[in-house]
Short mmCIF file of the C-alpha atoms (twelve columns), coordinates in Angstrom:
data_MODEL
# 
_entry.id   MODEL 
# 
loop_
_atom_site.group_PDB 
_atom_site.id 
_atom_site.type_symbol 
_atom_site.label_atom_id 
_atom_site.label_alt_id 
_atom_site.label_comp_id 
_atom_site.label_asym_id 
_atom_site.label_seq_id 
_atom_site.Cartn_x 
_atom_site.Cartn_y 
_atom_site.Cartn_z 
_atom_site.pdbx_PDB_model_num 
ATOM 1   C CA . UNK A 1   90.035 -85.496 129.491 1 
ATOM 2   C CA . UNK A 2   89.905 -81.883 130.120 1 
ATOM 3   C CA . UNK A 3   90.609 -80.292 133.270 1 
ATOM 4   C CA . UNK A 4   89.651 -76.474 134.061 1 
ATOM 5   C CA . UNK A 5   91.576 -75.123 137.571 1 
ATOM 6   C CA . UNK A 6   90.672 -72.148 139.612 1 
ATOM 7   C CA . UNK A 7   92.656 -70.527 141.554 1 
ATOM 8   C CA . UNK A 8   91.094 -68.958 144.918 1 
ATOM 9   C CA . UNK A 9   90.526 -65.318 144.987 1 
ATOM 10  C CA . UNK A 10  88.918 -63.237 148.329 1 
ATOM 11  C CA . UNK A 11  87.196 -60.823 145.572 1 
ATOM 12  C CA . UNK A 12  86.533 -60.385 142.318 1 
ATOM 13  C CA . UNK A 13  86.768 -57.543 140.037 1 
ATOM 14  C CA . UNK A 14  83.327 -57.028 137.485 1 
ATOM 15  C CA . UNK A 15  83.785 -58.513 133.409 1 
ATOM 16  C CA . UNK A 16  83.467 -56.087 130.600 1 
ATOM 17  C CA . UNK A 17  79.946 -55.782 129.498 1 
ATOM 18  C CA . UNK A 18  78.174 -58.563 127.710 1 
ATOM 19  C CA . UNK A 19  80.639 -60.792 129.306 1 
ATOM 20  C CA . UNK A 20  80.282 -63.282 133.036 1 
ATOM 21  C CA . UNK A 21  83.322 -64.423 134.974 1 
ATOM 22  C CA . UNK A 22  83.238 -67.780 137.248 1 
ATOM 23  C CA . UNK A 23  86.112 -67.444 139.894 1 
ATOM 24  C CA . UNK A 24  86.557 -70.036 143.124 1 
ATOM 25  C CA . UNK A 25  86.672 -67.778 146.416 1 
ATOM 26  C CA . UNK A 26  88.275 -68.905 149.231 1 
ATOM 27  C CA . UNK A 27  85.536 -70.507 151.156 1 
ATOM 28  C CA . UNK A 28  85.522 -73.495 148.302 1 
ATOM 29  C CA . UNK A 29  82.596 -72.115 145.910 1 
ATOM 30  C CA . UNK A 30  82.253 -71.482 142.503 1 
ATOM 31  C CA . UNK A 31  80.562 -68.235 141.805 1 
ATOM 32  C CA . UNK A 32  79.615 -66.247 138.899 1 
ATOM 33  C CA . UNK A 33  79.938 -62.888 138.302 1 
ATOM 34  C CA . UNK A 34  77.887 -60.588 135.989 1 
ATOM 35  C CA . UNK A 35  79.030 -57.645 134.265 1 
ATOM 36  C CA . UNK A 36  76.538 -54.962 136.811 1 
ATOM 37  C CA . UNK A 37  78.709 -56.450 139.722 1 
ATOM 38  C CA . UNK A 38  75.683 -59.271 140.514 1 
ATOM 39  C CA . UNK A 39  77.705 -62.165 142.045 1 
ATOM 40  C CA . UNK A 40  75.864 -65.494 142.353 1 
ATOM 41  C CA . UNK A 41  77.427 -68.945 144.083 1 
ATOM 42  C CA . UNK A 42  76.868 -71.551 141.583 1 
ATOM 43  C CA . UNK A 43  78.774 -74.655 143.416 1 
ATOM 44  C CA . UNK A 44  78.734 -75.564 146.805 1 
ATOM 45  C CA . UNK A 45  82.160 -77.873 147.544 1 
ATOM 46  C CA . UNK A 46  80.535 -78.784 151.048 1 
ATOM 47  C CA . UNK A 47  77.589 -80.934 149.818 1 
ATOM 48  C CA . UNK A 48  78.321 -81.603 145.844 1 
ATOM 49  C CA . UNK A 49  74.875 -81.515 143.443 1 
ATOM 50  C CA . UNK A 50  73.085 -80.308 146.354 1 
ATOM 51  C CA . UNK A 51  73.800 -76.356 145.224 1 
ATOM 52  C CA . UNK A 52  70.104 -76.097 144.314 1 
ATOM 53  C CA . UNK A 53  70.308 -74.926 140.537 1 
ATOM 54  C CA . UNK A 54  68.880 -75.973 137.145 1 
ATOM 55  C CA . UNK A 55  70.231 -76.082 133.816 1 
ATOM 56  C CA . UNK A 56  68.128 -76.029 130.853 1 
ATOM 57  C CA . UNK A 57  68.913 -76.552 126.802 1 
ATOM 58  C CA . UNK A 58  65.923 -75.855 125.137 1 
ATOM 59  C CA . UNK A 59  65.438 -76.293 120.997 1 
ATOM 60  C CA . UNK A 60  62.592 -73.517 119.971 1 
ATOM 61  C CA . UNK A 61  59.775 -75.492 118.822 1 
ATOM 62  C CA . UNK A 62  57.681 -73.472 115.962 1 
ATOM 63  C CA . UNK A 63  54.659 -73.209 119.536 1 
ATOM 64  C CA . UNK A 64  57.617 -71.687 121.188 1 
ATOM 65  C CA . UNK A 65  58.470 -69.202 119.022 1 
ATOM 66  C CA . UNK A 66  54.762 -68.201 118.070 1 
ATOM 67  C CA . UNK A 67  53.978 -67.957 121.989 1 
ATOM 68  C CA . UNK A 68  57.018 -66.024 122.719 1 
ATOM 69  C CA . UNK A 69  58.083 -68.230 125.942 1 
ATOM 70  C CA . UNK A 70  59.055 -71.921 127.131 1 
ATOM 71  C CA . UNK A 71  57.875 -73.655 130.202 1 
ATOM 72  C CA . UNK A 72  61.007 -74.528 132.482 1 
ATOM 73  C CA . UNK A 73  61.285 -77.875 134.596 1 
ATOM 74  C CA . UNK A 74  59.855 -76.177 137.678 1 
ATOM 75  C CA . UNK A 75  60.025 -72.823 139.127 1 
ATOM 76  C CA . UNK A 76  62.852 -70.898 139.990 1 
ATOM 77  C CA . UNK A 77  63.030 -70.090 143.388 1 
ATOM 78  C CA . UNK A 78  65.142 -66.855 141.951 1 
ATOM 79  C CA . UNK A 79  63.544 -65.610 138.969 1 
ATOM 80  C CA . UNK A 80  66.048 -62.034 139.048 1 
ATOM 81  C CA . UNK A 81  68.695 -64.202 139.139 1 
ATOM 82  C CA . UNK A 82  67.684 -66.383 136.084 1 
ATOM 83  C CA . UNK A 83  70.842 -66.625 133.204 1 
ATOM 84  C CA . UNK A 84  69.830 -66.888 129.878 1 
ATOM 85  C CA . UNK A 85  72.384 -67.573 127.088 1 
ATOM 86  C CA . UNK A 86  71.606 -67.833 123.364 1 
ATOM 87  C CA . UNK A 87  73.693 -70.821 120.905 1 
ATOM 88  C CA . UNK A 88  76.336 -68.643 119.671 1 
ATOM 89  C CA . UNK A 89  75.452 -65.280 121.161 1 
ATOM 90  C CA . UNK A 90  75.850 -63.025 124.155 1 
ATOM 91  C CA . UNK A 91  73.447 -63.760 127.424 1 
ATOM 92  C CA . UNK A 92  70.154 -61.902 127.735 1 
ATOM 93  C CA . UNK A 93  69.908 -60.004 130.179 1 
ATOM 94  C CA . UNK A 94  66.626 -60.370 133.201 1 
ATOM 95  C CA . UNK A 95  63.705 -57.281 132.758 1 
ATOM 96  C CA . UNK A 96  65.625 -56.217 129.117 1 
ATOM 97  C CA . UNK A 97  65.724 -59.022 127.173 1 
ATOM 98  C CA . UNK A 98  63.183 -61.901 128.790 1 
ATOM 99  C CA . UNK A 99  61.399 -62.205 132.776 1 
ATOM 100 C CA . UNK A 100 59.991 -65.293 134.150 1 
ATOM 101 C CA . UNK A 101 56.704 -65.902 136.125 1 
ATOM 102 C CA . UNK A 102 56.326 -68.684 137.492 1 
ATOM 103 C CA . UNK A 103 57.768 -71.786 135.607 1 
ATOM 104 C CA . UNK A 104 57.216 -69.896 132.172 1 
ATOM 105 C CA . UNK A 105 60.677 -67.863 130.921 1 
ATOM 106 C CA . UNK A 106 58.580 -65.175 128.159 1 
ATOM 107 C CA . UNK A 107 60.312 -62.677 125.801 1 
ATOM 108 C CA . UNK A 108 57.089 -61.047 124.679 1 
ATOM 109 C CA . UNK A 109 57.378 -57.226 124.132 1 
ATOM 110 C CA . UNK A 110 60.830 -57.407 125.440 1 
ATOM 111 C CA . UNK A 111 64.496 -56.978 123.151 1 
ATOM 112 C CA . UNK A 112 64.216 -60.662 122.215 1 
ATOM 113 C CA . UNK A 113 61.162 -60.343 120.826 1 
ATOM 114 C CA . UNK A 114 60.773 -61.121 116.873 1 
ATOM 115 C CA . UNK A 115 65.267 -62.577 117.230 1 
ATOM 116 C CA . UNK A 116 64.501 -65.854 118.989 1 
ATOM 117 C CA . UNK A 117 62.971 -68.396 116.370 1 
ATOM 118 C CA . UNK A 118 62.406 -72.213 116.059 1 
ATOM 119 C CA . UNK A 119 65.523 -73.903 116.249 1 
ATOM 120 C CA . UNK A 120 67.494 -71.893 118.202 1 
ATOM 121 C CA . UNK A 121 69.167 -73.296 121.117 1 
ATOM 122 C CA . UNK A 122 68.797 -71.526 124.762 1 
ATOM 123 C CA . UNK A 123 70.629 -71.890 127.798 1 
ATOM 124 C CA . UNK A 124 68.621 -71.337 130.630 1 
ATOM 125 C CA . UNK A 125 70.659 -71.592 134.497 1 
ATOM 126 C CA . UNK A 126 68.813 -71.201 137.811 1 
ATOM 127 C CA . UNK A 127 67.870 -71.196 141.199 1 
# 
């Protein structure tokens, strides 16, 4: 079994572009980091599962691809604050690359527009 430990930090410097950092602060919370400076708590130690945020794998489907957007699980309570990664590649980025109304994540007219295709995996994380 694999075990990942994280040492406590009171602050936490930005990544390089195109790159996230997770870091535990010392109140006992997992956060994540983006590479603007955007700092999001993704684990709350005081009530475990109860941190209020999805995870999504999604497999384009040829409908998918053709409408340009997927329907999520429900709606994100968030949507700025919605991560999207790509199988393999760097994460999109909210307003640039994709934007989500509602419980529909769409990359119409936006920079993924005419990359994503059936059978690519997505990552989708929020709140």
């Amino acid at each position: 079994m694999a075990r990942l430990r994280l040492g406590k930090v009171p602050s936490e410097t930005n990544p390089p572009a195109g790159q996230v950092s997770f870091f535990a602060k010392t109140d006992d919370n997992l956060y994540v980091r983006l590479s603007t400076g955007q700092e999001f708590q993704i684990i709350n130690s005081g009530t475990p599962g109860a941190c209020g945020y999805f995870v999504e794998q999604i497999e384009l489907d040829l409908s998918q691809e053709l409408a340009k957007e997927v329907q999520l699980a429900v709606a994100p309570n968030f949507p700025e604050k919605t991560l999207l990664y790509i199988d393999g590649g760097a994460p999109a980025f909210y307003t640039l690359d994709f934007e989500v109304t509602g419980d529909v994540l769409s990359w119409s007219g936006k920079r993924l527009d005419g990359l994503l295709e059936q059978g690519d995996v997505i990552r989708v994380v929020y709140f």
